[in-house]
matplotlib code that plots the C-alpha trace (Angstrom):
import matplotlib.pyplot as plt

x = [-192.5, -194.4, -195.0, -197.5, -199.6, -202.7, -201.4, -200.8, -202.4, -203.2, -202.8, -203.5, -201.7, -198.7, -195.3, -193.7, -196.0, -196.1, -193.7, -193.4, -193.5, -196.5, -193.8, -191.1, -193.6, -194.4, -190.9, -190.0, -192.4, -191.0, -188.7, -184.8, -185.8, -189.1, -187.0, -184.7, -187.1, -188.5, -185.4, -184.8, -188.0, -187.8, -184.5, -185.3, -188.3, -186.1, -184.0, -186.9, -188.5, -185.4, -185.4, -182.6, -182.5, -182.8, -180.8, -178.1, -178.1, -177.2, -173.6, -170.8, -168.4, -166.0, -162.8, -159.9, -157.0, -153.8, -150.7, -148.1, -146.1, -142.4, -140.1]
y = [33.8, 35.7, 37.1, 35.2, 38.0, 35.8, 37.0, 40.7, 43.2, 47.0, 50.0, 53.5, 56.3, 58.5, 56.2, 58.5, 57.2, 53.6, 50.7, 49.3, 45.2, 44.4, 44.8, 43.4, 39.9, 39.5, 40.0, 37.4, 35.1, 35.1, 32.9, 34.1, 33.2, 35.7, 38.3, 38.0, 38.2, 41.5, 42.9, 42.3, 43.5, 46.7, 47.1, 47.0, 48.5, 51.4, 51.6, 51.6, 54.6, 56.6, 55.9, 53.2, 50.0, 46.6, 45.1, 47.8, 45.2, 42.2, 40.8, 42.3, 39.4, 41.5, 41.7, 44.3, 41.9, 41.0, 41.9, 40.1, 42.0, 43.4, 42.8]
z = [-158.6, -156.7, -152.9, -150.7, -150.3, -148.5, -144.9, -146.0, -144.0, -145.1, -142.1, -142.6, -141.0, -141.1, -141.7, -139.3, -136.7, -137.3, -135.6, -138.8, -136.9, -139.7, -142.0, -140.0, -139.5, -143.2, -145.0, -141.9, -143.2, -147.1, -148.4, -149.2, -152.8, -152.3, -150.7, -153.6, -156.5, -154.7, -154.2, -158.3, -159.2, -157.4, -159.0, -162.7, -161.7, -160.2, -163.6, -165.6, -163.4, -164.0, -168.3, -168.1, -169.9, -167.5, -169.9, -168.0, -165.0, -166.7, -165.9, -167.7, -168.9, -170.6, -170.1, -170.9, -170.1, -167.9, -168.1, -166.2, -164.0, -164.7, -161.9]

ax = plt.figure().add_subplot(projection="3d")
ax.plot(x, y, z, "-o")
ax.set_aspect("equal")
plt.show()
């Protein structure tokens, strides 16, 4: 899965100077499921940056156990 990138525009300047709406119209353009799928990938890809396994980010199904509660 993959962003539509076919309406993506490139603007040079300083960040600090720019309105950001260019990015405001294209992530309102994507799909939830797009937005999602960026979000991941920029998420392993931030693990990955600092030396971490992805595999880190997986769900934990472990469980230490219950106790039932002494009245």
């Amino acid at each position: 899965m993959a962003l539509d990138l076919s309406k993506a525009q490139m603007r040079r300047g300083k960040l600090s100077e720019s309105d950001r709406a260019f990015d405001y119209e294209f992530w309102r353009d994507q799909t939830l499921k797009m937005k999602m799928a960026a979000i991941w990938e920029m998420t392993v890809f931030h693990h990955r940056v600092n030396n971490r396994d992805p595999n880190e980010l997986r769900l934990n199904r472990a469980v230490g156990g219950f106790r039932k509660e002494q009245r």
